[in-house]
C-alpha positions as CSV (number, residue, x, y, z in Angstrom):
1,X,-23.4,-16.4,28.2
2,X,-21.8,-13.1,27.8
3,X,-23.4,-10.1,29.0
4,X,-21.1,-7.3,28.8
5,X,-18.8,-7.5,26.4
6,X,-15.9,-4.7,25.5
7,X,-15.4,-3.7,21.7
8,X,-11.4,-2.2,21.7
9,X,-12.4,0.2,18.9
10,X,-10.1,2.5,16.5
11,X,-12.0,3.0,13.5
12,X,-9.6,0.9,11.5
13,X,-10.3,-1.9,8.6
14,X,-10.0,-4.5,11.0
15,X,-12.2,-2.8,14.1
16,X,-14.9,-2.1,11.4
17,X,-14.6,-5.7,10.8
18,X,-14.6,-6.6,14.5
19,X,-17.9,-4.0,14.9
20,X,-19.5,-5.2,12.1
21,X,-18.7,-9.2,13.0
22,X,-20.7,-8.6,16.4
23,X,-24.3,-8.7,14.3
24,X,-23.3,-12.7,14.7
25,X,-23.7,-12.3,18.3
26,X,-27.7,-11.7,17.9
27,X,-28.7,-15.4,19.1
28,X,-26.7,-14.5,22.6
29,X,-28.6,-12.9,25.0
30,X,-28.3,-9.4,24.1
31,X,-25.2,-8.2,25.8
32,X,-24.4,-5.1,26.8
33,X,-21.6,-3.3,24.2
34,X,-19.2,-0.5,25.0
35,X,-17.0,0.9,22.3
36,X,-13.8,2.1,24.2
37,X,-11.3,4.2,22.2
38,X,-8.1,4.9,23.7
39,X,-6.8,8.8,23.9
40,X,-2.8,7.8,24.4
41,X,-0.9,10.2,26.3
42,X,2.7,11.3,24.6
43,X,4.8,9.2,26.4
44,X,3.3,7.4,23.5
45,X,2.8,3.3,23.9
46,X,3.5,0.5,21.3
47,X,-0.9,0.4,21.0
48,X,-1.1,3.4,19.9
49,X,1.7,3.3,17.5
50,X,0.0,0.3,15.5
51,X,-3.0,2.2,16.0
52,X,-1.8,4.9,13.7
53,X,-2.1,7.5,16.3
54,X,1.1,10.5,15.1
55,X,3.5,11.5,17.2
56,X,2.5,15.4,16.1
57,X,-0.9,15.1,16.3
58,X,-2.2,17.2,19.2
59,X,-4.0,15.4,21.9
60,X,-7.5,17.1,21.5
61,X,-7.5,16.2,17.5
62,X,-6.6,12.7,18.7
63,X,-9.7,13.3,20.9
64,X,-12.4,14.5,18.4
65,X,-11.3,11.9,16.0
66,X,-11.8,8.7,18.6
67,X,-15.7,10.6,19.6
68,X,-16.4,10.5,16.1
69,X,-15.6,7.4,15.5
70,X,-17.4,5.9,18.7
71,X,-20.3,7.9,17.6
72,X,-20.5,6.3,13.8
73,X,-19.4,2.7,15.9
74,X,-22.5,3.0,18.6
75,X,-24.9,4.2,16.2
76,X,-24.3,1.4,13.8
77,X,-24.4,-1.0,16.5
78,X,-27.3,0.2,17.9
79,X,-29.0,0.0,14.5
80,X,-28.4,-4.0,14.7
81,X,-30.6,-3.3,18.0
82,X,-27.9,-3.8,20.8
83,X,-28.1,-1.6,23.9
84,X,-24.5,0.3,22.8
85,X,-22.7,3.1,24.2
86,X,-18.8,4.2,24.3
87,X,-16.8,5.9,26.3
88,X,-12.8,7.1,25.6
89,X,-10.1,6.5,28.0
90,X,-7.0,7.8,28.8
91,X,-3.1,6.3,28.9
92,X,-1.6,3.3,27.7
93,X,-3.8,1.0,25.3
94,X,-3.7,-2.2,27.0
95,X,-3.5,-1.3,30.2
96,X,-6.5,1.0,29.7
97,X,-8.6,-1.4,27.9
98,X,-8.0,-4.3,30.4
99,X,-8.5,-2.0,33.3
100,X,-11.6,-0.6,32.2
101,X,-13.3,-4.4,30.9
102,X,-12.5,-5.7,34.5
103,X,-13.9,-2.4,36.7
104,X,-17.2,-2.9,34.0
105,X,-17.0,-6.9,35.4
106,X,-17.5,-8.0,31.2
107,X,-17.6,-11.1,30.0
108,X,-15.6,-10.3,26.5
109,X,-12.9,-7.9,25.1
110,X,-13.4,-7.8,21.2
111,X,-10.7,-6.5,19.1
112,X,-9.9,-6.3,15.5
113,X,-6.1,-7.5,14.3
114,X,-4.3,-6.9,11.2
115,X,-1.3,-9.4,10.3
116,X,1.4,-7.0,9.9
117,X,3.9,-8.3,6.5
118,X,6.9,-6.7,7.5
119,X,8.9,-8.8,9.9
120,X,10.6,-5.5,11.5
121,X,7.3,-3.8,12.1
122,X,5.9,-6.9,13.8
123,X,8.4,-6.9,16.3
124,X,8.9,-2.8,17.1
125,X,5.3,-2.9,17.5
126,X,4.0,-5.8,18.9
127,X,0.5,-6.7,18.8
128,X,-2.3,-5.0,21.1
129,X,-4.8,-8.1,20.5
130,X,-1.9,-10.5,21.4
131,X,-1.1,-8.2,25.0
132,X,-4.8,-8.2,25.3
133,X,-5.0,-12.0,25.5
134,X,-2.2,-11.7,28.3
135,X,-3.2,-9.3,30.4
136,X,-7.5,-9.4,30.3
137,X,-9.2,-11.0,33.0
138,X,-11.8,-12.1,30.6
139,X,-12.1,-13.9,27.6
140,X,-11.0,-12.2,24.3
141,X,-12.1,-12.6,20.9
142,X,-9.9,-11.7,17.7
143,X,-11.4,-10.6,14.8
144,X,-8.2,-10.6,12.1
145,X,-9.0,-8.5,9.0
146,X,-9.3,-10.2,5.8
């Protein structure tokens, strides 16, 4: 089944609920789980835009906030008893993510999606779990926030 599975992870509503959803993957075989945060650079991407990431915030307080949220993400995770680490990346979000899930040969990207209301909004920013779907090499499960 899957043994290395991807967990796109921001800190948000809906990634807590995507984290917290993987407990339901205990039956599997105890994949391997990497939280992967995504530092954007300033020429900054439509991910990190609907991630919430501020065009004024400096690059290093990006930083720090994405390892302490990986930390509080892995240590929960590993409190479920998965083998968990997490690791940050650099650049555009989907690229990134997709980039990094097929050099780590996984078996799942998980991300968390939040139906954006506002019709404008949906189209300036796209979705990063729809570009997922289209650009991931393996399978990808959405977890939409209730």
């Amino acid at each position: 089944m899957y043994k290395r599975i991807i967990l796109a992870y921001d800190g948000s509503a809906s990634g807590q609920q995507a984290l917290l959803g993987i407990k339901d993957l205990t039956h599997w075989d105890r994949p391997k789980l990497t939280l992967v945060a995504v530092a954007p650079t300033f020429e900054m991407d439509i991910g990190a835009i609907e991630m919430g990431y501020l065009g004024n915030a400096s690059s290093a307080e990006i930083e720090e906030k994405l390892k302490e949220q990986l930390s509080k993400g892995v240590k929960t995770l590993r409190s479920m008893g998965f083998e968990a680490d997490g690791e940050i990346l650099k650049g555009e979000v989907i690229r990134e993510v997709t980039r990094f899930a097929a050099e780590q040969q996984a078996d799942l990207i998980v991300v968390g999606h939040k139906h954006e209301k506002s019709l404008l909004r949906r189209w300036w920013i796209g979705s990063t779990a729809k570009s997922l779907v289209e650009e991931a090499s393996c399978n990808v499960l959405i977890v939409v926030e209730k």
